[in-house]
C-alpha atoms as one frame of an Amber mdcrd trajectory, in Angstrom:
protein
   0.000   0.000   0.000   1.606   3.432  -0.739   1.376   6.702   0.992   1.795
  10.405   0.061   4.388  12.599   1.862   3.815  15.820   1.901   6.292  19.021
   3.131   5.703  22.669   4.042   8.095  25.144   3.758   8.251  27.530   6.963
  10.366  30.761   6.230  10.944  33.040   8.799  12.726  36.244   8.211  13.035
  39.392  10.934  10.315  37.284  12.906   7.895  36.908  10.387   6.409  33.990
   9.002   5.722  33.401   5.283   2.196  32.597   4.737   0.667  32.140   1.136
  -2.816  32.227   0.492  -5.014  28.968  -0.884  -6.585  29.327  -4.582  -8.545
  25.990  -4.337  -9.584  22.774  -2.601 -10.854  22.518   0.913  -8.928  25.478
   2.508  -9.668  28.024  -0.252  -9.112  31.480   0.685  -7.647  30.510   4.160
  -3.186  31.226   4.983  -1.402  28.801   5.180   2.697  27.739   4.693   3.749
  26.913   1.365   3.430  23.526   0.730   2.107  20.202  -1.533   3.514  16.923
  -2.410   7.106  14.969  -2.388   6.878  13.374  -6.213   8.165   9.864  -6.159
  11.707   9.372  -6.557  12.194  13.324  -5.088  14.022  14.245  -1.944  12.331
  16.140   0.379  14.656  18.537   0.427  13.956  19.150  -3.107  10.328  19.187
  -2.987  10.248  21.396  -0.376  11.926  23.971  -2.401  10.244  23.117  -5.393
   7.118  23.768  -3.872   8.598  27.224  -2.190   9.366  28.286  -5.839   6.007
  27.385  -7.425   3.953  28.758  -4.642   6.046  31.982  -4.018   8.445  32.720
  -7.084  11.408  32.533  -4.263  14.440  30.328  -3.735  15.457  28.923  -0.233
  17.761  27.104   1.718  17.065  23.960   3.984  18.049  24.701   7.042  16.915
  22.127   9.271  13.661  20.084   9.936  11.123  21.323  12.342   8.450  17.888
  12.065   6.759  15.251  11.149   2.950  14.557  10.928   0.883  11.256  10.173
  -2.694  10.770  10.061  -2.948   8.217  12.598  -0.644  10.228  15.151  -0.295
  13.992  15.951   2.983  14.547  16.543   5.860  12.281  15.954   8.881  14.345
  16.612   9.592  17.859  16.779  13.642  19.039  17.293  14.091  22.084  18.959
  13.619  25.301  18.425  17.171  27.648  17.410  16.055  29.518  20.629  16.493
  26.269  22.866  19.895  25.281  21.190
């Protein structure tokens, strides 16, 4: 059985958060982080950037992870925040 991964690029810049807003589907009209699918055979890394650039027009940098979400459990892990390194 296969599964779809998704990411969601959070940028943060002068302690603001980039938020784009949603053209269709469930969330229409709501803010949200930039974000969609991992195609097969894609890093995350990539996709995540991909999906920055589509959504926004702007290139970024990976600079760490922040989490992971399933739909059978909330939370799975979560690494700290720069401010508790």
């Amino acid at each position: 059985m296969g599964f779809d991964v998704g990411v969601a690029a959070a940028v943060v810049r002068n302690n603001h958060v980039l938020l784009v807003q949603e053209a269709r589907g469930p969330y229409e009209g709501r803010w949200g982080l930039p974000k969609g699918y991992v195609d097969p055979d894609e890093s995350i890394e990539h996709a995540v950037l991909r999906e920055l650039k589509e959504e926004t027009g702007l290139d970024g940098v990976v600079e760490g992870f922040i989490g992971l979400r399933s739909t059978k459990t909330c939370l799975l892990y979560t690494s700290p925040s720069p401010r508790d390194r």
